[in-house]
N, C-alpha and C positions, 0 to 999 in steps of 0.2 A: 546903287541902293535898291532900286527898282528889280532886278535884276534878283537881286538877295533874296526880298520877300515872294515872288514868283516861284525862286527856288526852296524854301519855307513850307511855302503853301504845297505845293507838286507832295513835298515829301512828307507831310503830313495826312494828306488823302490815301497815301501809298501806306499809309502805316495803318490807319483805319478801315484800308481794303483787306489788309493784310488779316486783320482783327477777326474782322466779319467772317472771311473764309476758314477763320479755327474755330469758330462757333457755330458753323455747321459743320463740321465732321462729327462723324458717330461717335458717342462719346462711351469710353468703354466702362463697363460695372464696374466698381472695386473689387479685390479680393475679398472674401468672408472675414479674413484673417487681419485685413488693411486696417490699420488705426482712423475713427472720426476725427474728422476736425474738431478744433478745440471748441468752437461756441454749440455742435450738436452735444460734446459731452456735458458742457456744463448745462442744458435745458433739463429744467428739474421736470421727474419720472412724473406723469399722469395720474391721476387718485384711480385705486381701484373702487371700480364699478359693483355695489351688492349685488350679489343673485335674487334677494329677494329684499320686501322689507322686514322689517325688525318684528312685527307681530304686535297682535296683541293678546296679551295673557286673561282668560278669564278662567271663573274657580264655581261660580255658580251658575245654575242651569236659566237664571233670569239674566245675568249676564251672557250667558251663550246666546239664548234668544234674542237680545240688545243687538250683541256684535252680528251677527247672522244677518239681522233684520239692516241693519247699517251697511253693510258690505260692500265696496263697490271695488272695481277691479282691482287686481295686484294684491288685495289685502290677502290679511296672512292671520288667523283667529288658532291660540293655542289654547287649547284645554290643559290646564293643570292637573301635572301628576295624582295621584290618587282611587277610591273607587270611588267612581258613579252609578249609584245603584236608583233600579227605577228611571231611566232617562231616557226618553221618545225623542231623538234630534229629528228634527224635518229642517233639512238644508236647501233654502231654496237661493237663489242666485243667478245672476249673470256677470261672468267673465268675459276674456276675448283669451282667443288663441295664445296670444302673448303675455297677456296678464292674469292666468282665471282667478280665482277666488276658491281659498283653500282654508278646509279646517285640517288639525294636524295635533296630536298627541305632544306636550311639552320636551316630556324623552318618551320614544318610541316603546310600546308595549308599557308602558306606568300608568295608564289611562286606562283604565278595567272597566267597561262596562256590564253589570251586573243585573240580576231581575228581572225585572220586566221594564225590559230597555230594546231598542230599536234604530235603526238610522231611514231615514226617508230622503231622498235627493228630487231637486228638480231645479229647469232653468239650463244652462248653457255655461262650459269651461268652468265644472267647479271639481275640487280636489278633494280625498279624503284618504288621511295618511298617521300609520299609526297608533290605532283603538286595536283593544282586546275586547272580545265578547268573551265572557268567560265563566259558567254555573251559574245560567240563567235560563229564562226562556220567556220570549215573549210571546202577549195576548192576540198580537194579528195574525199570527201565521206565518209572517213574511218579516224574516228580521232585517235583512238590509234590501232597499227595493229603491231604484233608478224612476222613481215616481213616487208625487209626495199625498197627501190625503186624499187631492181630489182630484187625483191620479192626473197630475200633470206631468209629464216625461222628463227625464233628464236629456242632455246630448252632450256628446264630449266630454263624457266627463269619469271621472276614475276613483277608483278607491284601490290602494297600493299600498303593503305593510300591514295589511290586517290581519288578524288571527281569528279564527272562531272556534273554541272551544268549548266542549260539550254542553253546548248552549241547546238542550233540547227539551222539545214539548212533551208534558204530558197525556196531551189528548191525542191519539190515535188516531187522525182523518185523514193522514198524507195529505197533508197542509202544510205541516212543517219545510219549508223551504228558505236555505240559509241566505242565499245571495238572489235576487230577479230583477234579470234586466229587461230593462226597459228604452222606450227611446233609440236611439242612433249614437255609433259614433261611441260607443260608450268600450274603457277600459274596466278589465281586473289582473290585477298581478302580485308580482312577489307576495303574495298571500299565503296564509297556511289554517286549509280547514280540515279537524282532527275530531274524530268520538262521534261521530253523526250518527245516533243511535234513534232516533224519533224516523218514521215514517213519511217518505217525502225526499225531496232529490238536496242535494249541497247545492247546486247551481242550476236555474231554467233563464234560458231566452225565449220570453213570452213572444207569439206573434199572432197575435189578435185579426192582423191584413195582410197583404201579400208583399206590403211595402219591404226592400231591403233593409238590416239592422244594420251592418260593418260594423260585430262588437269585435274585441280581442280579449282575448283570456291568455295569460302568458305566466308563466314564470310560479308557479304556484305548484303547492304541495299538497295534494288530498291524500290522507291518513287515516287506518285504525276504522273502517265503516264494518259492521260484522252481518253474516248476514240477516238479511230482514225479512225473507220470503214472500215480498210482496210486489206487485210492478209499481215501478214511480219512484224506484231507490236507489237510480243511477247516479254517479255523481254529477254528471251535465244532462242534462236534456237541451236540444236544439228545436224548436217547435211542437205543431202536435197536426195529424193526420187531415184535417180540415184546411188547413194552407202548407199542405208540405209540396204542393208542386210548384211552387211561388219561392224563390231564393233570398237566401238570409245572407250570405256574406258573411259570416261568421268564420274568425279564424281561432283555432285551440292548439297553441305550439307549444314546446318548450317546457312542461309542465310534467310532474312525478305523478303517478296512483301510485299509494300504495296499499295494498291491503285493504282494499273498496270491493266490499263482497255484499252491497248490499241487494243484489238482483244479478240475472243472468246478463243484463245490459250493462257496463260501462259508461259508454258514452251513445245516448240514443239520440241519432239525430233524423230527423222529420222535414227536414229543406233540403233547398241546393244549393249550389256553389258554396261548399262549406271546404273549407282547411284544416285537415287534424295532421298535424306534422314535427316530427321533432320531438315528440313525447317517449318518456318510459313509465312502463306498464309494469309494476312489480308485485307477484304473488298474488293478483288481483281475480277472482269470483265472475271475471262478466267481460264480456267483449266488445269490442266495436263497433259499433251496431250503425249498419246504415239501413236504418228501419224503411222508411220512407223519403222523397226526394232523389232528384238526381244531378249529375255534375260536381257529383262533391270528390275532395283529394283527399288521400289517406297517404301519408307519404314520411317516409324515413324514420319512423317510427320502431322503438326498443320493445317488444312485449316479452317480459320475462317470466315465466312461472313458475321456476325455484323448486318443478317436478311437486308443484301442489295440486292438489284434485279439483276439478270444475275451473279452473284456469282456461281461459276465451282469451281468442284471437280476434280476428274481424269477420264481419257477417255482413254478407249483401247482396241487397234487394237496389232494386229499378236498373236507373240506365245511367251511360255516359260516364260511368264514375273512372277516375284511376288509382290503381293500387300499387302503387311500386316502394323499391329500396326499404320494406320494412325487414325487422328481422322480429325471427318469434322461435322463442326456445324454451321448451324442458316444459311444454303443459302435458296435463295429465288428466284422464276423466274422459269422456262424449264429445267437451267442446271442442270444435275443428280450431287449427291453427289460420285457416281461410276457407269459410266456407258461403258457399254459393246455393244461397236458398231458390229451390224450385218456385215458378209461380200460379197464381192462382189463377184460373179460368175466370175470365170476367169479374177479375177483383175489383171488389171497394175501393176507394182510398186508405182505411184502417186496416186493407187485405196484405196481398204477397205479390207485389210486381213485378212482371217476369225480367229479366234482366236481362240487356240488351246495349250492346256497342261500350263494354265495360273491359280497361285495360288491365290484368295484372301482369305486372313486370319488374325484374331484379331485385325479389323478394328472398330470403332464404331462411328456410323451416330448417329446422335443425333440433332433435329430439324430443320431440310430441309426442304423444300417444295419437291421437290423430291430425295428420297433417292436411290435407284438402279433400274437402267431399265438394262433388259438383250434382245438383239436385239434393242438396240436401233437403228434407221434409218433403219429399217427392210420396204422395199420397192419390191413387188411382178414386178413391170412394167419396175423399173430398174436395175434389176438383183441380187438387194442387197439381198438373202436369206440365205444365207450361215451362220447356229445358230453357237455358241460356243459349239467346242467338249474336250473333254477331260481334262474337267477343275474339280477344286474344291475350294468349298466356304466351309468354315471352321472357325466356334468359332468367328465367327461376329455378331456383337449387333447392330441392328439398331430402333432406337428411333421417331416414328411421331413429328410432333409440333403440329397435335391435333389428336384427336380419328376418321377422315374423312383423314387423311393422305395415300399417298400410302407408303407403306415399300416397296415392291418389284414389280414393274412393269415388266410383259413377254409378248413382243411382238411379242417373235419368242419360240414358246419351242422348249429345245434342250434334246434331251433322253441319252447325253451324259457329263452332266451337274452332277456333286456330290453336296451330303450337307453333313455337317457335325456337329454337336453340334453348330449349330447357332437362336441366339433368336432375337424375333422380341418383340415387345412392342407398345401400344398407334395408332393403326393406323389400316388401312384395308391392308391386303396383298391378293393382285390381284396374286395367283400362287395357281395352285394345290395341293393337298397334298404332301408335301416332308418330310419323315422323319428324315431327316435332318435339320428341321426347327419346331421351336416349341414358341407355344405364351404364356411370361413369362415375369416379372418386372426382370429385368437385375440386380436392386437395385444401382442405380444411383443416383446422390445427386446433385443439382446446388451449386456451394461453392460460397466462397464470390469473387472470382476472373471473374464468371460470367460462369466459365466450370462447365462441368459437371464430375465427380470422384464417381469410383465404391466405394461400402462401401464395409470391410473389410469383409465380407462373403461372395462379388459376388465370382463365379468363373470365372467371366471375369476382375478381376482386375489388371491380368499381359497385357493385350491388351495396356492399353496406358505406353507412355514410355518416362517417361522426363515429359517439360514442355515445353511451347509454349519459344519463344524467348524474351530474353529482348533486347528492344532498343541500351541499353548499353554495348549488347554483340559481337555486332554487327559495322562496320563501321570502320572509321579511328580511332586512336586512340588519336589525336589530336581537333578533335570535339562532341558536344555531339548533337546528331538528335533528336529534337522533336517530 
């Protein structure tokens, strides 16, 4: 008997050896396809998680002030459809990254605000989504502003889904300014600002110091501005000549002009390390303008001018900048498609900075009336002589609209100027011999879109990038822009 349980025992250790050693072997994944066991199927599915809370709805402007004034993270304050006319919001709050604090139109664009009405922000992670400005105009000057009466900043914070229409002032001071940021860190997007007929820019990033901003402007449709003849009518301004050597960080991507002829500027930006990238430019009165500031990007950007008159390209002044992979076609008029302004002898800061160690590269022009001047406003009587040093032009294609075209206007030669593998075509090129420059068919195609597209042999078919913008890429997401 003895003998028995010894024999018991032996073989029951042997079966628990045996155990152990299958439960360390690698155990292999099921197949995708492999059926659960039966107790994972039967565990009942998880509650879905909201995206947000539930809201609260108010209707009157002493209830908006209430819930405003109440606010704390995560909430969610709906304004009820209808007009509000006469309405000064000043949204003041703190959010967190994770949960800001959002006011927001009941259904998007039903929330009209009318008259003399206004938005003011301030505070940290708050949202504003969904308001119409719409045939009104308000008394401050500044109808939506990232700072609230007594001028405390906003930061992080966005307004997204707005429209502003032809909400403009009476009074004539170039005051009128639709959108001013303010603060750090601050968004605007899918927006759509239309009819800017008052005096004054659609959008300024104010910058009082030299402090960085990091705003973003994306995804938005500027519309319908006609011209105004006056300066200050650009649709963006980026600072102003007393801190333009101080960088802003500001990026401008992804976003339509169309028909923004309020001034010979576009987009005048006055910092550095700016980003204007991924834009189309359509039919639009004014350029590029890198007025002041250096280190800023211009890049991959659509400028189209539909062969209308005073249609601008990009202009630039200082240093460091780079200019690549844009395409700019069918302007018409004076305004150069790239041009390289001369600089001024012992300029001001509000002067002409000579420009200096500035890239442009895999750019292509393609039927302008004028395609690149270098020395542009090159003036012996007022000081402006100062050519472009230590730059380089590289792997650009530029295209006449006829065989009497200029490609390349110099009105200042600079002997410190590069070229590089870049081709010209269809045109006369007014420059001496540069070996860097050589007269060749780029092998260009007009498509049925009305651009022009390298064919598969050029070696300049990595130059363009993307495609121009659609309409419906653009704006609120609750309207569609014709």
């Amino acid at each position: 008997m003895r003998y028995l349980f010894q024999f018991i025992f032996i073989f029951y250790l042997g079966l628990l050896s045996n155990l152990y050693s299958c439960s360390k072997d690698k155990v292999t994944p099921p197949d995708k396809e492999q059926v659960l066991p039966e107790k994972e199927k039967e565990d009942p599915p998880l509650p879905d998680v909201p995206d947000e809370p539930e809201g609260l709805l108010v209707s009157t402007e002493e209830e908006l002030k209430t819930a405003i004034a109440q606010a704390a993270p995560g909430d969610l304050i709906l304004m009820q459809d209808g007009n509000w006319k006469d309405l000064n919001i000043i949204f003041k709050g703190t959010g967190t990254p994770e949960k800001p604090i959002t006011l927001r139109a009941q259904t998007g664009g039903q929330v009209v605000l009318s008259g003399n009405s206004s938005l003011r922000m301030s505070g940290e992670y708050l949202v504003v989504d969904g308001l119409h400005f719409k045939d009104g105009e308000t008394s401050l000057g500044y109808l939506i502003q990232f700072r609230d009466e007594k001028h405390q900043h906003a930061h992080h914070s966005r307004i997204t889904n707005i429209v502003v229409s032809e909400f403009n002032r009476t009074v004539d001071d170039g005051s009128d300014v639709w959108v001013n940021l303010f603060g750090t860190h601050n968004r605007v997007d899918h927006c759509y600002f239309h009819g800017k007929r008052s005096s004054g820019r659609i959008m300024t990033v104010w910058r009082s110091t030299d402090a960085a901003d990091y705003h973003q402007i994306d995804h938005n449709h500027f519309k319908d501005v006609p011209v105004l003849g006056q300066n200050g009518a650009e649709a963006i301004g980026i600072g102003a000549s007393n801190t333009s050597l101080s960088d802003s960080y500001t990026t401008i991507e992804y976003n339509i002009f169309e028909n923004c002829n309020g001034e010979g500027e576009l987009l005048s930006i006055k910092s550095g390390q700016n980003t204007i990238r991924y834009n189309t430019v359509i039919e639009s009165q004014g350029s590029i303008s890198l007025r002041h500031g250096n280190n800023n990007r211009v890049e991959g950007n659509f400028i189209l001018g539909g062969q209308v008159r005073l249609t601008g390209g990009i202009r630039i002044m200082g240093e460091g900048h780079i200019i690549k992979n844009n395409y700019i076609q069918g302007l018409r008029g004076t305004r150069a498609a790239l041009s390289l302004i001369e600089g001024l002898e012992d300029s001001p800061l509000h002067g002409y900075l000579q420009i200096k160690n500035v890239l442009i590269a895999g750019n292509t022009l393609v039927d302008n009336e004028v395609n690149m001047v270098i020395g542009d406003l090159y003036n012996v009587t007022s000081g402006q002589i100062m050519p472009v040093i230590y730059s380089l032009m590289k792997n650009n294609v530029i295209v006449g609209m006829n065989t009497m075209s200029n490609l390349i206007r110099v009105l200042d030669e600079s002997t410190d100027m590069a070229y590089e593998d870049n081709v010209v075509h269809h045109g006369v090129l007014n420059i001496t011999d540069k070996p860097g420059i050589r007269v060749e068919d780029p092998h260009l195609q007009i498509g049925a879109d009305g651009l022009y597209h390298y064919e598969e042999d050029s070696p300049f078919k990595e130059n363009i990038v993307g495609q121009p913008l659609d309409r419906s890429e653009v704006g609120p997401d609750w309207m569609s822009i014709p």
